[in-house]
C-alpha positions as MATLAB code, in Angstrom:
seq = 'XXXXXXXXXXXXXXXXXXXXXXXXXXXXXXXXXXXXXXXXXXXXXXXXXXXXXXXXXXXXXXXXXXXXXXXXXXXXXXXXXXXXXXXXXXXXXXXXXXXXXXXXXXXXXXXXXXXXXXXXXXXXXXXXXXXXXXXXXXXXXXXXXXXXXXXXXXXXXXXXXXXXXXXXXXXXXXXXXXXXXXXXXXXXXXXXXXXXXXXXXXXXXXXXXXXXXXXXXXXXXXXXXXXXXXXXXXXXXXXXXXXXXXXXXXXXXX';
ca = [
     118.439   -3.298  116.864;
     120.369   -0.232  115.444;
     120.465   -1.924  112.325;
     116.595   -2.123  112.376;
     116.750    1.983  111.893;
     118.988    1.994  109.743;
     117.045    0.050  107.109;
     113.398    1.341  107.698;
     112.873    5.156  108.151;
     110.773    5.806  111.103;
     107.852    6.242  109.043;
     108.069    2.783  108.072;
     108.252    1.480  111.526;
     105.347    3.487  112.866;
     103.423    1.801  109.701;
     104.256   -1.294  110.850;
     103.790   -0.586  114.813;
     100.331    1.037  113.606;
      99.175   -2.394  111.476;
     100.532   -4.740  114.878;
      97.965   -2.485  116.370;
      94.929   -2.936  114.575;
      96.191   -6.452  114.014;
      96.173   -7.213  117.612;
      92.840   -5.623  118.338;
      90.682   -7.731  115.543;
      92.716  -11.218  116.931;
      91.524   -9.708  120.565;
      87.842   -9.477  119.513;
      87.340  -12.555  117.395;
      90.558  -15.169  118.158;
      92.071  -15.008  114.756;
      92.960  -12.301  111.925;
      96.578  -10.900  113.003;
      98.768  -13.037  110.401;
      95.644  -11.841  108.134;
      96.178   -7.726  108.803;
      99.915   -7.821  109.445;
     100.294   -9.807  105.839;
      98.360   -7.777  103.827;
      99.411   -4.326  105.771;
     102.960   -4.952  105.636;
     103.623   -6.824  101.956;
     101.824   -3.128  100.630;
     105.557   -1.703  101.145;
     107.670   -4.932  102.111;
     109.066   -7.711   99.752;
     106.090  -10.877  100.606;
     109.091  -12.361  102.175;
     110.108   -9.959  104.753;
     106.345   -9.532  105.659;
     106.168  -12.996  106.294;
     108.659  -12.982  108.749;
     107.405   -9.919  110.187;
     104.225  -11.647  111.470;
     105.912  -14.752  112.962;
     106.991  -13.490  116.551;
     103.719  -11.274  117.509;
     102.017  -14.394  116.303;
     104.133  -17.101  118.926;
     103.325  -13.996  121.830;
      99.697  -13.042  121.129;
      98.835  -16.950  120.635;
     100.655  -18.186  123.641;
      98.647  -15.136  125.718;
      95.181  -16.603  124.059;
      95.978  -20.384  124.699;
      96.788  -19.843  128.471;
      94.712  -17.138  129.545;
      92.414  -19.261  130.993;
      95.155  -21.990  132.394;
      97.614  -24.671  131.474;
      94.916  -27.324  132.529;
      92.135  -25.730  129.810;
      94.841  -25.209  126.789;
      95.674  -28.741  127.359;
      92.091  -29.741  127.436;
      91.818  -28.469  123.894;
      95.129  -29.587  122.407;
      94.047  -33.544  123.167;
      90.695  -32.344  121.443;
      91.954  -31.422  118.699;
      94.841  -33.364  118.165;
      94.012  -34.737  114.711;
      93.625  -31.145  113.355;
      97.026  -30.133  115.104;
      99.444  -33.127  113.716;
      97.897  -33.288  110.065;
      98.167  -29.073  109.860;
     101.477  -29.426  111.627;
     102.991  -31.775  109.101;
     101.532  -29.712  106.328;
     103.397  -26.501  107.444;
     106.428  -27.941  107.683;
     106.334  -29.319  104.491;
     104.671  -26.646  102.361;
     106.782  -23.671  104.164;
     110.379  -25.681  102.327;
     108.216  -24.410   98.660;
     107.523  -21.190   99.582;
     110.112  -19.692   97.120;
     108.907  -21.413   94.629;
     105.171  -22.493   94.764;
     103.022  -19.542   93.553;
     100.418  -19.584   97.059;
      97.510  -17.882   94.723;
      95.863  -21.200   93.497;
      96.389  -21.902   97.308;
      95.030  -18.678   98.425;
      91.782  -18.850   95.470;
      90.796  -22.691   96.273;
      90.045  -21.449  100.595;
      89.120  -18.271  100.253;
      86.690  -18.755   97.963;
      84.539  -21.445  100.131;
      85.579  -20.099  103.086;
      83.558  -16.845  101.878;
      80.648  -18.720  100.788;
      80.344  -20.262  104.111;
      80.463  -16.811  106.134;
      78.149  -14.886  103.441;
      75.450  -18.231  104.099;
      75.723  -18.010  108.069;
      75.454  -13.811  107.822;
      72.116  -14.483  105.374;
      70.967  -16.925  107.684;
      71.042  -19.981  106.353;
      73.490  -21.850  108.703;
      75.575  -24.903  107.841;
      76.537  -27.039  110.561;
      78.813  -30.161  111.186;
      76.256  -32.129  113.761;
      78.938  -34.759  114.211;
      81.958  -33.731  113.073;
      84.542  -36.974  112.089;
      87.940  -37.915  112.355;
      88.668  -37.437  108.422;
      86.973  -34.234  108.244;
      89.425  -33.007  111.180;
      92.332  -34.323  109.270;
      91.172  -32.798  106.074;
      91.050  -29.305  107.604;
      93.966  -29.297  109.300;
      96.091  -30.460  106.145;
      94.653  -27.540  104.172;
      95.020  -25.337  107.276;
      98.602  -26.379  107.203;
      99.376  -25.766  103.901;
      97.953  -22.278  103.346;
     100.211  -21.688  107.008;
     103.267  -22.761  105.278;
     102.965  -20.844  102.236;
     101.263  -18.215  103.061;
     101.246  -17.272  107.134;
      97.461  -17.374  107.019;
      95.911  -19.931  107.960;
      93.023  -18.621  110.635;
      90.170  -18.599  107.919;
      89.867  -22.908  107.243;
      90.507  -23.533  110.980;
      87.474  -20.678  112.005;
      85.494  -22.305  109.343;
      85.790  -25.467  111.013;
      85.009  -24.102  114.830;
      82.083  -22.317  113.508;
      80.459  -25.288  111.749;
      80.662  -27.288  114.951;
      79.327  -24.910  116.641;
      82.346  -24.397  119.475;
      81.572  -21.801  122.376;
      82.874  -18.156  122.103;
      85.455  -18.806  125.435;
      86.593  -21.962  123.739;
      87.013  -21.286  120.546;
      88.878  -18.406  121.715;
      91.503  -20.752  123.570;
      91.216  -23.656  120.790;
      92.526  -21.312  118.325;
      95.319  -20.213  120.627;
      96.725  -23.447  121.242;
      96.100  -24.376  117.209;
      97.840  -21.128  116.168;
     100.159  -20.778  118.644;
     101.782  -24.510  117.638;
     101.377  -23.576  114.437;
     104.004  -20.301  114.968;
     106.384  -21.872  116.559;
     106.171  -24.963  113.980;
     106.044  -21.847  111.442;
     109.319  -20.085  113.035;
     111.317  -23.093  112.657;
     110.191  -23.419  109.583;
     111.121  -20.495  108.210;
     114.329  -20.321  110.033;
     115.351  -23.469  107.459;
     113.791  -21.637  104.623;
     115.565  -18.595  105.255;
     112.863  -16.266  105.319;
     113.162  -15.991  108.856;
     117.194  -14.530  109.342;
     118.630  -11.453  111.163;
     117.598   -8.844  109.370;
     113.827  -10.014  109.001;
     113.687  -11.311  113.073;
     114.276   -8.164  114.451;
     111.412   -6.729  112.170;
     109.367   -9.490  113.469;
     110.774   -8.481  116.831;
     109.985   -4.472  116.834;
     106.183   -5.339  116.140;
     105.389   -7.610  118.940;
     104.643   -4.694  121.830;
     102.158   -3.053  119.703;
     100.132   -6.514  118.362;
      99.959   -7.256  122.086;
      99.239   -4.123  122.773;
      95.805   -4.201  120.557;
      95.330   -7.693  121.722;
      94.573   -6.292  125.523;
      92.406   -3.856  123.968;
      90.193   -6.529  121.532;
      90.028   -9.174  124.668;
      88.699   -6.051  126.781;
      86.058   -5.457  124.028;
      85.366   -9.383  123.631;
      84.627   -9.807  127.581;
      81.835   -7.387  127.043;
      80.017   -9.028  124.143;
      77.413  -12.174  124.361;
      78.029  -15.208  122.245;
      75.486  -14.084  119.357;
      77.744  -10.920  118.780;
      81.138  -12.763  119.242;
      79.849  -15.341  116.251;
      78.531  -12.041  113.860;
      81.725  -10.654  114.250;
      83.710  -13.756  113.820;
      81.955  -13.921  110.498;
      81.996  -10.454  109.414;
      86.046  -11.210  109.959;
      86.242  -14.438  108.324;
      84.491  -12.889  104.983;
      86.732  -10.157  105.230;
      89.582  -12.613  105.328;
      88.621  -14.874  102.863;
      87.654  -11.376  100.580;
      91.644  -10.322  100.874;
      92.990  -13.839   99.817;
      90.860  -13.898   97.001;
      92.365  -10.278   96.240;
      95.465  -11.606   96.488;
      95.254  -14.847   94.735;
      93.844  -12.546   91.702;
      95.924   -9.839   91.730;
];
């Protein structure tokens, strides 16, 4: 850990403690949006690299806390639900994560964030779109592409809320569904990155330093999300999803 000083002033590492913060409050609220805020707040004075690795462990801890918060017997409840989504975005990840030193993510990053914001700008005007019986295929689709953004880019909350929201899924459960899809998806993402070398000494303890404050903020968004009804929890969801599919589109562009 001395090292850890020794490479970032402590200006730096209150930035980053600060970002975990916020980070951990919006994923608290809404389910999703910390690989979104700790990406985009750390790469602003971190190689894309490093910041990638810095998100991995609060992302394993905060998703493991939203999984089983409401027991082993409801987090496995969803996983056999969503199974299809989990394998195909699983296998994705792994794969597209062994290219991430070499496969520019902004195509990646333009082709979901720009549908992903039409979808959220439609539900906000009022003019829902809904999946009345959502298939097999459609589950595998989505999870593939949620997979491969993961793997690339860390992010890969905006195609999976997309999804939730167009079935229509319950605040509580989409809440825990996204736990147990994200929280896989980490530790699928760790090891990942652990053979891609993103993920080595240096760049773990980062990832290390950040996780008390992201869990931090998480206690504070789930305290803000208990008080909210489920027509609030879904405005807010997609006031976060356009705002997340708004800063991949940034940085696809620039």
């Amino acid at each position: 850990m001395d090292s850890l000083f020794l490479t970032y002033t402590p200006q730096a590492l209150v930035f980053c403690a600060s970002v975990a913060l916020l980070a951990g409050i919006i994923k608290g609220m809404v389910g999703f949006g910390m690989p979104m805020v700790l990406i985009s707040g750390l790469s602003t004075f971190l190689a894309p690299e490093v910041a990638l690795a810095g998100l991995i462990f609060p992302t394993v801890f905060s998703n493991g806390f939203q999984a089983f918060r409401h027991g082993a017997g409801a987090a496995w409840s969803s996983l056999k639900r969503f199974r299809r989504f989990l394998g195909a975005g699983g296998v994705a990840m792994v794969v597209s994560a062994q290219f991430v030193r070499w496969v520019p993510s902004s195509a990646l990053l333009l082709m979901i964030g720009v549908p992903v914001a039409f979808f959220a700008l439609t539900q906000l005007l009022g003019r829902p779109m809904r999946l009345s019986k959502p298939s097999a295929k459609g589950e595998v689709a989505v999870g593939t592409v949620a997979g491969a953004i993961g793997g690339v880019s860390g992010v890969w909350g905006p195609p999976t809320v997309t999804y939730l929201t167009a079935i229509g899924t319950e605040k509580a459960e989409q809440i825990r569904i996204q736990g147990v899809i994200y929280g896989l998806g980490a530790v699928l993402l760790t090891f990942a990155h652990i053979g891609s070398g993103v993920l080595n000494r240096d760049t773990a303890m980062l990832s290390a330093f950040v996780v008390g404050p992201a869990l931090l903020g998480m206690w504070i968004g789930t305290s803000i999300s208990d008080r909210i009804d489920h027509k609030m929890f879904q405005r807010l969801t997609l006031i976060v999803l356009l705002l997340a599919s708004a800063n991949l589109i940034r940085r696809a562009l620039f």
